[in-house]
Backbone as XML, in Angstrom:
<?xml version="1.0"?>
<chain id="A" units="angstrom">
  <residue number="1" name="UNK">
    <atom name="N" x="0.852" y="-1.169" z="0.000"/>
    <atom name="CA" x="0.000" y="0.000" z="0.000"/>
    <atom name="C" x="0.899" y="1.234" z="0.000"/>
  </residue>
  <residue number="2" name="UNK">
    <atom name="N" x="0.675" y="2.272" z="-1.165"/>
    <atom name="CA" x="1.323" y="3.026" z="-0.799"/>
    <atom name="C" x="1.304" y="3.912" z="0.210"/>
  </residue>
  <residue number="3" name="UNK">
    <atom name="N" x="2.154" y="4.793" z="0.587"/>
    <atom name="CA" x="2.166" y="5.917" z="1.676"/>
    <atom name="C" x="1.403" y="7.373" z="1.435"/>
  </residue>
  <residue number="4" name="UNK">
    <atom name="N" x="0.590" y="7.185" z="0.353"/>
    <atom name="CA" x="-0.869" y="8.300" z="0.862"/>
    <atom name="C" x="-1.519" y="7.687" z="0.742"/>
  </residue>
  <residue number="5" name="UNK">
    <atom name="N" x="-1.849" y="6.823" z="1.141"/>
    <atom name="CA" x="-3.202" y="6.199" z="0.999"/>
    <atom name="C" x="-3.811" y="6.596" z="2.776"/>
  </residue>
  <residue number="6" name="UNK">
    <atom name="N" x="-5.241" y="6.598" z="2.519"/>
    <atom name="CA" x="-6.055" y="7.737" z="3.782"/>
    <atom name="C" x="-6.835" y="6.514" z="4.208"/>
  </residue>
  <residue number="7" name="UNK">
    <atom name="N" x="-6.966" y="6.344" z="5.954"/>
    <atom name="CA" x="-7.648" y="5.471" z="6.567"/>
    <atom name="C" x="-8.906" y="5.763" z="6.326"/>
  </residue>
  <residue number="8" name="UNK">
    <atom name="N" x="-9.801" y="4.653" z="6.711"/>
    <atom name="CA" x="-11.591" y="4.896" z="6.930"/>
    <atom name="C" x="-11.974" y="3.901" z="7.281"/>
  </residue>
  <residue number="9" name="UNK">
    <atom name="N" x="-12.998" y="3.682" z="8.253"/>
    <atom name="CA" x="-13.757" y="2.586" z="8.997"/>
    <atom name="C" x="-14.861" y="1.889" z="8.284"/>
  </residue>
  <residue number="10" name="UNK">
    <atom name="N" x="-14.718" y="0.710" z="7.317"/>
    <atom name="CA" x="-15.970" y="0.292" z="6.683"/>
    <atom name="C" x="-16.402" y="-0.651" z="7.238"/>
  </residue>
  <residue number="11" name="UNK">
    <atom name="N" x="-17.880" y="-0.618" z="7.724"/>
    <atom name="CA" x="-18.145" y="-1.636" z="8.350"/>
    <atom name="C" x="-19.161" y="-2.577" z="7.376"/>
  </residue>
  <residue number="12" name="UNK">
    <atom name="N" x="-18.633" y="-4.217" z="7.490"/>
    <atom name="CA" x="-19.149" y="-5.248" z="6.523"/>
    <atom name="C" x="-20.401" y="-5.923" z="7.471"/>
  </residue>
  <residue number="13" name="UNK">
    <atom name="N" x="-20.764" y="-6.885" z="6.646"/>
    <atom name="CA" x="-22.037" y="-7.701" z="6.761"/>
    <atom name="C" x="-21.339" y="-8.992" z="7.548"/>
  </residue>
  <residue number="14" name="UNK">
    <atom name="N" x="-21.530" y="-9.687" z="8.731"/>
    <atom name="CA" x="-20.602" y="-10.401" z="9.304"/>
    <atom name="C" x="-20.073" y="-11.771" z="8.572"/>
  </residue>
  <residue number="15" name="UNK">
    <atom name="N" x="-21.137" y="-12.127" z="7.184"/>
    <atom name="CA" x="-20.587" y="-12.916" z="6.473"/>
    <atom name="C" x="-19.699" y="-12.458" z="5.364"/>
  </residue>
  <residue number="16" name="UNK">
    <atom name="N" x="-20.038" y="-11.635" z="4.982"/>
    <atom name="CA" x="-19.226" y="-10.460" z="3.706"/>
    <atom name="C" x="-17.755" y="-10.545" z="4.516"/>
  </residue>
  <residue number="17" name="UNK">
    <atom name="N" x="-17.899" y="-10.021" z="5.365"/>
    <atom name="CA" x="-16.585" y="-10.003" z="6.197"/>
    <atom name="C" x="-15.809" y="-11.302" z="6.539"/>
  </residue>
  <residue number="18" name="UNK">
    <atom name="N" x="-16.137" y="-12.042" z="6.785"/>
    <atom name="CA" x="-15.811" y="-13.476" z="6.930"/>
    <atom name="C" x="-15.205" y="-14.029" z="5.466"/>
  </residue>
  <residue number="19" name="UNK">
    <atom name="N" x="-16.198" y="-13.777" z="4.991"/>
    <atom name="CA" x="-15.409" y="-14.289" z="3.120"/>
    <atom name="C" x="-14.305" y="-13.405" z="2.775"/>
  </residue>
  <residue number="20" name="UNK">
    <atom name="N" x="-14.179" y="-11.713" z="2.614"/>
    <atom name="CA" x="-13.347" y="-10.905" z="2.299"/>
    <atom name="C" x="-11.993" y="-11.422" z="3.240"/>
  </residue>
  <residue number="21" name="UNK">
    <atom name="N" x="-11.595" y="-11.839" z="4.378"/>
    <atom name="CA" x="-10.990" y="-12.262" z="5.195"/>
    <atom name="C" x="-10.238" y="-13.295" z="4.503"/>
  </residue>
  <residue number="22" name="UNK">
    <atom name="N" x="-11.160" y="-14.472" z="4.382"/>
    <atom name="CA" x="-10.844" y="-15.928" z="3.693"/>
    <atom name="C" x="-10.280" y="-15.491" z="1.936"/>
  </residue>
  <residue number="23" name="UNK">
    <atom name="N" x="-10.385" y="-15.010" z="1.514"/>
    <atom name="CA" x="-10.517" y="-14.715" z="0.329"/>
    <atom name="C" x="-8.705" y="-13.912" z="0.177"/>
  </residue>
  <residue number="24" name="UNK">
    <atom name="N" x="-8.814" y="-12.587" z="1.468"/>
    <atom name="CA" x="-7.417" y="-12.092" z="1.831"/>
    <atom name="C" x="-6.201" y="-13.179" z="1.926"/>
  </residue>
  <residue number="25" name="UNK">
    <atom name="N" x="-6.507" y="-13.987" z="2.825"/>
    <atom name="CA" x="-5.818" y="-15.088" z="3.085"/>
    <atom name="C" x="-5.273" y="-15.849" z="2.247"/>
  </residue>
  <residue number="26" name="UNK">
    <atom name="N" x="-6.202" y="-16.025" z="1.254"/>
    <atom name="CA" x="-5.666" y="-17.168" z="0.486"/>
    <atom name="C" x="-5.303" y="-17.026" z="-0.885"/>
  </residue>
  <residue number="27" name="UNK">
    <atom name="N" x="-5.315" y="-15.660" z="-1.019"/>
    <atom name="CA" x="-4.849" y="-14.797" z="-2.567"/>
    <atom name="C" x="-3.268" y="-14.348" z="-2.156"/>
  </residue>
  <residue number="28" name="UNK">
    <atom name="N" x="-3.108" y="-14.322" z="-0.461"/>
    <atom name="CA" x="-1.913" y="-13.210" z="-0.264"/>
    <atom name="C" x="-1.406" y="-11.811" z="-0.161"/>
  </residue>
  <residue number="29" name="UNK">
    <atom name="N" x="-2.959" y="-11.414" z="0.066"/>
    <atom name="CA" x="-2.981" y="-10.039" z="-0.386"/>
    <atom name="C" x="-4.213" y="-9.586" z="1.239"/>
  </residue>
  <residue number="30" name="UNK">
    <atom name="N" x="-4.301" y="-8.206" z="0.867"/>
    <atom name="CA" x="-4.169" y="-7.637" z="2.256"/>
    <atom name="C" x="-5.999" y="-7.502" z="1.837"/>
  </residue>
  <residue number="31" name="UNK">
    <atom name="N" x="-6.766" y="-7.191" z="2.912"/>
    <atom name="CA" x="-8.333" y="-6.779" z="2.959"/>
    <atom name="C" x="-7.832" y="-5.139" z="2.289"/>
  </residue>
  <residue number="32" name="UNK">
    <atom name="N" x="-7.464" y="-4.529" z="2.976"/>
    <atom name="CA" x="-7.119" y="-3.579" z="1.777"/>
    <atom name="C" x="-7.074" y="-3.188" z="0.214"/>
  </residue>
  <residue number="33" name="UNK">
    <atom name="N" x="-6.518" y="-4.090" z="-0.023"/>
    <atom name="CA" x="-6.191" y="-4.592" z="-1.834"/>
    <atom name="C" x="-7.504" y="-4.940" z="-1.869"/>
  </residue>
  <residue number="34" name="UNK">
    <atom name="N" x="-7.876" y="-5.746" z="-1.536"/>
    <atom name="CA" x="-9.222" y="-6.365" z="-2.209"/>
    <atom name="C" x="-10.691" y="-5.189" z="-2.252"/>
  </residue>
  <residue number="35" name="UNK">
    <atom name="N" x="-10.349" y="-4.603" z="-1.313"/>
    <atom name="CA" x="-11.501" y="-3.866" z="-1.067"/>
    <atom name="C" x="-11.341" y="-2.853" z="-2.083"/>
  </residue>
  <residue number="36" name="UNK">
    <atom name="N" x="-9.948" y="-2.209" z="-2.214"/>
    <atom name="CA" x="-9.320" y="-0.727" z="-3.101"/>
    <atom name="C" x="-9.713" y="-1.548" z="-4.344"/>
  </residue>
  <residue number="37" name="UNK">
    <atom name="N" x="-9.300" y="-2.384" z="-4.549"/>
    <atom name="CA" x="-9.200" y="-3.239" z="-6.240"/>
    <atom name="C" x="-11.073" y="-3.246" z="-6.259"/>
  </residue>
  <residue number="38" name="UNK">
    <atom name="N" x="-11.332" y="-3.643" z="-5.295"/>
    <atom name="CA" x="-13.125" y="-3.572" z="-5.747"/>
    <atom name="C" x="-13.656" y="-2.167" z="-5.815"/>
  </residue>
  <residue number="39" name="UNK">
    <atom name="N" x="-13.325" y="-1.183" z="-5.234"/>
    <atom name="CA" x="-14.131" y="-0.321" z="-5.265"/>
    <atom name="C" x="-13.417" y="0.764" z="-6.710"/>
  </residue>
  <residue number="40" name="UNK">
    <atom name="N" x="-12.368" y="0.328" z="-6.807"/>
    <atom name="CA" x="-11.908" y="0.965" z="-8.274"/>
    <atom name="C" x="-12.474" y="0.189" z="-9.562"/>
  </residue>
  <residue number="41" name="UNK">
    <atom name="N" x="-12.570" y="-1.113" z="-9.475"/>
    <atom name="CA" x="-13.502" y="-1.772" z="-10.418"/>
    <atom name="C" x="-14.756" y="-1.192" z="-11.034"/>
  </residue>
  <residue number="42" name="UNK">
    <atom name="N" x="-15.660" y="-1.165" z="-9.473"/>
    <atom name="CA" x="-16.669" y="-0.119" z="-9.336"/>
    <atom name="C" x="-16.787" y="1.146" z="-10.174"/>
  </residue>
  <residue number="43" name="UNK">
    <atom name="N" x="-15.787" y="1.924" z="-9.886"/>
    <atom name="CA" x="-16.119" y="3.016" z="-10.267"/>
    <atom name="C" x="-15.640" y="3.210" z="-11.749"/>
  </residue>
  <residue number="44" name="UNK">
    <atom name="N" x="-14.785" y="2.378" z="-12.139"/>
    <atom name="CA" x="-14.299" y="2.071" z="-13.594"/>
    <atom name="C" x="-15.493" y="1.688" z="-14.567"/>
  </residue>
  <residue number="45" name="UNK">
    <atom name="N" x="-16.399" y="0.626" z="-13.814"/>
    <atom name="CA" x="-17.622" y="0.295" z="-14.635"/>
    <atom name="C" x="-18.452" y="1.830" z="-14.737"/>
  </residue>
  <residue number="46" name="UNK">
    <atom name="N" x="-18.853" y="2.439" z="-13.499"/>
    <atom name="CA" x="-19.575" y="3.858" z="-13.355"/>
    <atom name="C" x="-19.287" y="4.462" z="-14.443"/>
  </residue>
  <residue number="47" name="UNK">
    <atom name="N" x="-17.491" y="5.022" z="-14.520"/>
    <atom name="CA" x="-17.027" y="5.920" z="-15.780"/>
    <atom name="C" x="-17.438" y="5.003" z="-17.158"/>
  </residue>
  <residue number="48" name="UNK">
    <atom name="N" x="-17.198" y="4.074" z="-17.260"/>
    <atom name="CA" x="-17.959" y="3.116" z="-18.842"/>
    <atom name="C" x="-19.111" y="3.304" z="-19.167"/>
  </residue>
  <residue number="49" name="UNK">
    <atom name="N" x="-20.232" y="3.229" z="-17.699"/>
    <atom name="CA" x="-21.431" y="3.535" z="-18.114"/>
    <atom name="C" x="-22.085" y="4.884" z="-18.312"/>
  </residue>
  <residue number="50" name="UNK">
    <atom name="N" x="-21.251" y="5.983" z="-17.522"/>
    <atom name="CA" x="-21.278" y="7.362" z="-18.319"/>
    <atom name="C" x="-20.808" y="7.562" z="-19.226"/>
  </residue>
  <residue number="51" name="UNK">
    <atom name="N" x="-19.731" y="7.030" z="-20.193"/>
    <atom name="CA" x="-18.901" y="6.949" z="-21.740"/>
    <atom name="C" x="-20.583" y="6.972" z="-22.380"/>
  </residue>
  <residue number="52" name="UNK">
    <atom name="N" x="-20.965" y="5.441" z="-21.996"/>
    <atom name="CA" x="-21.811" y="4.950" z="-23.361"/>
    <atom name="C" x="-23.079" y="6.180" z="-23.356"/>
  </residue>
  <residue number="53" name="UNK">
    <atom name="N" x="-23.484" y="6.501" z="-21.865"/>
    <atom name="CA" x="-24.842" y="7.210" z="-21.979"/>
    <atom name="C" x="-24.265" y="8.516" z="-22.879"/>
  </residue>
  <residue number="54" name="UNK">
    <atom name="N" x="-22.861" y="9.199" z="-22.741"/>
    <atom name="CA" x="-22.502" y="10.533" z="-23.289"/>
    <atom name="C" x="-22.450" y="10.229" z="-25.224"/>
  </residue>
  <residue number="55" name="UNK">
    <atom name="N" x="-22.421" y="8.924" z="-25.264"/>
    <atom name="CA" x="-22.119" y="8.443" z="-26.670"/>
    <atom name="C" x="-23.417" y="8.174" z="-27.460"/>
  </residue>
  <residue number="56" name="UNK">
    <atom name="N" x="-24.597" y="7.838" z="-26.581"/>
    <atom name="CA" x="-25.730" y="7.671" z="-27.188"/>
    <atom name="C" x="-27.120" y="8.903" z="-26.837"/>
  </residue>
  <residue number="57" name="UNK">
    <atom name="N" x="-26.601" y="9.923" z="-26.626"/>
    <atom name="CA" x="-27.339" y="11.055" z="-25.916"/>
    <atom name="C" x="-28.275" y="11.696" z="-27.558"/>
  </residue>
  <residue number="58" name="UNK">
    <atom name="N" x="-27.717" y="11.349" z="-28.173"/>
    <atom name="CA" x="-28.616" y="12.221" z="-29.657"/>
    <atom name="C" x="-29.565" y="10.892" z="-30.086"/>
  </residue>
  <residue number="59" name="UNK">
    <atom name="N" x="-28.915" y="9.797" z="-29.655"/>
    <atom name="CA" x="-30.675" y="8.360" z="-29.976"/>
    <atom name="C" x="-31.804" y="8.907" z="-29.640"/>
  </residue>
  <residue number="60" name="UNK">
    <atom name="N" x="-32.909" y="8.761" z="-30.531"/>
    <atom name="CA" x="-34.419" y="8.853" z="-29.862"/>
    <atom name="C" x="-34.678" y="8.194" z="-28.125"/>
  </residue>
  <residue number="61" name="UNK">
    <atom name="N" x="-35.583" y="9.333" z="-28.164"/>
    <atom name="CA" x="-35.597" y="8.495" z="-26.689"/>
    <atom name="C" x="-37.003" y="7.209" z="-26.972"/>
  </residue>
  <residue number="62" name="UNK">
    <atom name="N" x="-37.828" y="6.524" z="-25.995"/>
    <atom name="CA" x="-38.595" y="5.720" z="-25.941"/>
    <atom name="C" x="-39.441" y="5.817" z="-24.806"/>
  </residue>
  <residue number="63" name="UNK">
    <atom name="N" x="-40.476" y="6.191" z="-24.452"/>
    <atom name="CA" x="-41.265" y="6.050" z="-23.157"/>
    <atom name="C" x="-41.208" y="4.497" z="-22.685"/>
  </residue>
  <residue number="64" name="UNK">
    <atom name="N" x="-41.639" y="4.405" z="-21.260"/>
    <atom name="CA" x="-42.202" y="3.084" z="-20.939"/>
    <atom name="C" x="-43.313" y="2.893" z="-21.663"/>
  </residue>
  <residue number="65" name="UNK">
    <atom name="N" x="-44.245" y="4.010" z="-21.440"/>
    <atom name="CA" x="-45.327" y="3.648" z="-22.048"/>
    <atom name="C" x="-45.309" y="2.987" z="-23.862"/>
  </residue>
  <residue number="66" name="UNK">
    <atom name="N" x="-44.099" y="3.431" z="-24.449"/>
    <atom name="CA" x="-44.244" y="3.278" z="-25.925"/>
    <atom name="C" x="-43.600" y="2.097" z="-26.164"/>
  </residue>
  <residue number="67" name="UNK">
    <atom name="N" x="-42.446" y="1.963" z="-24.945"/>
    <atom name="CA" x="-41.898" y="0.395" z="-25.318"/>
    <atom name="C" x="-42.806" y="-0.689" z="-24.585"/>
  </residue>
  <residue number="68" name="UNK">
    <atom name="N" x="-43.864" y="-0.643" z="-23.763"/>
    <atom name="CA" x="-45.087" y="-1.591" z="-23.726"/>
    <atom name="C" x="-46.038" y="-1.700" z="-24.517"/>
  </residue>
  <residue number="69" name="UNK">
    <atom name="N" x="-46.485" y="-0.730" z="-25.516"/>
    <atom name="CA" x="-47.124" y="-0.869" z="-26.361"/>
    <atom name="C" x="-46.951" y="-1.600" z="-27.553"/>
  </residue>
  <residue number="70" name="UNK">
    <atom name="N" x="-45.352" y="-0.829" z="-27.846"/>
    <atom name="CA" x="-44.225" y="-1.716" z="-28.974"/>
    <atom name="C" x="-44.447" y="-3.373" z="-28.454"/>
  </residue>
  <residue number="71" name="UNK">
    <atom name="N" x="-44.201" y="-3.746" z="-27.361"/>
    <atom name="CA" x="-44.271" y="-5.152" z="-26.775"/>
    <atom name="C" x="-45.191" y="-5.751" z="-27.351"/>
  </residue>
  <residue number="72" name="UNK">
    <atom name="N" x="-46.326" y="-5.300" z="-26.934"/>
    <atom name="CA" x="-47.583" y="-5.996" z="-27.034"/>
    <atom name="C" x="-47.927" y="-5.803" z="-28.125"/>
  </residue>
  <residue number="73" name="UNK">
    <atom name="N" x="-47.825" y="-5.031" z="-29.349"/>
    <atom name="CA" x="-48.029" y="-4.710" z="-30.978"/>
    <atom name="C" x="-47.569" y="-5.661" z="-31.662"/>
  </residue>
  <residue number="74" name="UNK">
    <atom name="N" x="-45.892" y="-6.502" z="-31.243"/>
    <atom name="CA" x="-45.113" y="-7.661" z="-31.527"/>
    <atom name="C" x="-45.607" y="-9.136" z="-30.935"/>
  </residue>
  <residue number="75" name="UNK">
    <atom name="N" x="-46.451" y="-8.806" z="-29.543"/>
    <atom name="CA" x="-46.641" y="-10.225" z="-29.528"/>
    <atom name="C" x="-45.711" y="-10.598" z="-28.612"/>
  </residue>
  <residue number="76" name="UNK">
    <atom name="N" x="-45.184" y="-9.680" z="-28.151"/>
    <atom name="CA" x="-43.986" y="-9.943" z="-26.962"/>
    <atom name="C" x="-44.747" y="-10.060" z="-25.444"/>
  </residue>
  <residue number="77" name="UNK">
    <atom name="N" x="-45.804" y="-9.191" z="-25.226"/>
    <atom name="CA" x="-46.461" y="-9.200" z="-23.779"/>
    <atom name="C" x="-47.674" y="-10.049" z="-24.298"/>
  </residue>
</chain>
């Protein structure tokens, strides 16, 4: 871990915690890593899924109401 990295108290689910533990253990790697590596995952998917919405912002849009109608016009509902 490097040397800025900033403490914080997360508190887990007592089985979540139990696995993240087991999981630490047996990869070799610290609850730290696993948690930093997950929550950067996280937010890596977040930035992907703001890419695509900024990439498809000029598509028609679709109501619920128009894509249930579309459904049921096809034979889908």
């Amino acid at each position: 871990m490097s040397n800025l990295s900033k403490r914080s108290t997360v508190y887990f689910n007592e089985n979540i915690h139990q696995a993240l533990r087991m999981k630490a253990i047996t990869s070799h790697r610290s609850l730290s890593e696993l948690v930093n590596d997950a929550v950067t995952l996280m937010l890596a998917e977040d930035q992907q899924d703001l890419s695509a919405f900024e990439q498809r912002v000029s598509e028609p849009s679709l109501s619920y109401e128009a894509l249930l109608d579309d459904l049921k016009a096809h034979g889908k509902l």
